[in-house]
C-alpha positions, 0 to 999 in steps of 0.5 A: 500500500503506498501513502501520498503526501501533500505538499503542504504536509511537512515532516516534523524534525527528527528529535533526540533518541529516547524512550518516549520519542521514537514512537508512541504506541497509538500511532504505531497501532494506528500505522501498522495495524496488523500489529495491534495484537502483538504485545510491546517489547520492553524499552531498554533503559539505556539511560540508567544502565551506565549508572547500574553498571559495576566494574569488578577488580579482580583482587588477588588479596586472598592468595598471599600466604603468611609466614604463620600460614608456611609454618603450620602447612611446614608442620601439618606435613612434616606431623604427616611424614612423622607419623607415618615413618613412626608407623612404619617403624613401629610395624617393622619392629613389631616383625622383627620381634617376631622374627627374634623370638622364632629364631630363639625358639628354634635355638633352644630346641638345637641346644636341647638336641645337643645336650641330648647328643652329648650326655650319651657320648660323655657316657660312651666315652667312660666305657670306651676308657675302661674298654681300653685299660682292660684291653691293655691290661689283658694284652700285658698280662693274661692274653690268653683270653681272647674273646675278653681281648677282642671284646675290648678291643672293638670299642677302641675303634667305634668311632661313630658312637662318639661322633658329635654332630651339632644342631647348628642350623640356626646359628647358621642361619643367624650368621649367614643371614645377619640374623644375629642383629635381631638379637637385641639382648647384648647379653644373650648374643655374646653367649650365642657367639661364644657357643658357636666358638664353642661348638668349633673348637669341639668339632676341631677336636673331634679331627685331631682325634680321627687322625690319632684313630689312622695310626691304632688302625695300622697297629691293630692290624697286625694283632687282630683278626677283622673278620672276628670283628665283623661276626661281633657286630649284629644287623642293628650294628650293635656288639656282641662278646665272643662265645670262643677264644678267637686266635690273636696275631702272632707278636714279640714284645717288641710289637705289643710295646708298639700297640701300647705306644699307639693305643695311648693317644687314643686314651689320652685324646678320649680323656681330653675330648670327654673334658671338653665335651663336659665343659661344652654340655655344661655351656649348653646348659646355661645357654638354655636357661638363659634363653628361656628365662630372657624370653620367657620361654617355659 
């Protein structure tokens, strides 16, 4: 639809922006009839928007940190590390307690193994003594009775019966593994280790007797017969006395005075090895009830 204007009509001049001058709403109703029923939009307020503006500084204020506030992070973190080391080291001592007391209890049984094994050789060493005099007495005064000879004789060589073996497992396993740091008790570990030195100067004794033992076996050989020994002995290795008078070797004076010069180390280091053998079993002792009473052990 197109709209004339006459000459005479003129146009009013254009006024400053502002809400009530671009347009009122009757002569908007009455130019754009089409929109009478559309409802009016809002007029901004571009006048009072300047003054309800804000600006915002942002204000880094609250981010600095005191030397108080250092110092209580510093040891909240260093209560935190502490306490957690404690802890730690609390647990670890708890497992080595644990670890000292198993290795204690696997050492006593040891030692009563030991002291078990020892009182049965002392006492086989006793008899083995008496075995030997009466083997020299018959030889240089009445060898005629053979069988008591013979009899006497296969003590000297048994060897096996006064063999000490140690339990030593466990201090073994102490030394190689460094065991012996969880021994807490000063007291108890020097006699652990005095023990150990103990069990070597036995054992080292134990091979100066074999090698005296070589230079009886040579003698002996050439007075009595090995194949009586050997009927002597029954299936569970144990002895039993002649019922005869089995032969000798034929030998001078010159050869009994050489069985008594060979069978005399092996008296005199059966007398020493029993000796120290009673110091040895007398140490274990103590160490035992030593062990039971630091650890309270029944």
């Amino acid at each position: 639809m197109f709209y004339n204007m006459s000459s005479e009509q003129k146009i009013p001049p254009e006024s400053p922006k502002g809400p009530d001058t671009d347009f009122n709403k009757e002569n908007a109703k009455e130019h754009f009839p089409e929109d009478r029923n559309t409802p009016a939009l809002p007029t901004p307020n571009t006048q009072s928007q300047p003054d309800n503006m804000e600006v915002h500084h942002h204000s880094h204020a609250h981010g600095k940190k005191n030397r108080k506030a250092y110092f209580w992070e510093f040891l909240m973190l260093f209560l935190a590390v502490f306490c957690g080391s404690l802890a730690e080291y609390q647990l670890e001592h708890k497992i080595e307690k644990e670890r000292e007391r198993q290795f204690i209890g696997s050492l006593i049984n040891d030692i009563a193994t030991d002291t078990v094994s020892l009182e049965s050789i002392i006492h086989f060493r006793e008899r083995r003594e008496k075995r030997m005099d009466s083997l020299t007495f018959l030889l240089n005064n009445d060898a005629s009775k053979t069988g008591d000879i013979y009899f006497h004789a296969i003590y000297v060589t048994r060897n096996i019966s006064i063999r000490f073996v140690p339990s030593d497992g466990t201090i073994q396993q102490l030394k190689n593994s460094g065991g012996f740091r969880l021994i807490r008790n000063r007291k108890v570990a020097d006699s652990i280790s005095s023990y150990d030195v103990a069990i070597r100067n036995l054992l080292k004794q134990a091979e100066n007797e074999t090698e005296i033992m070589h230079s009886y076996y040579e003698s002996a050989g050439k007075k009595f017969d090995g194949l009586v020994f050997d009927r002597m002995l029954d299936e569970n290795n144990l002895i039993i006395r002649p019922k005869d008078n089995p032969p000798l070797a034929p030998f001078s004076v010159a050869d009994l005075r050489e069985f008594n010069y060979t069978l005399y180390p092996v008296k005199s280091i059966n007398k020493a090895t029993r000796r120290e053998e009673k110091i040895f079993l007398k140490k274990a002792q103590n160490l035992l009830a030593l062990l039971k009473k630091e650890y309270d052990i029944k």
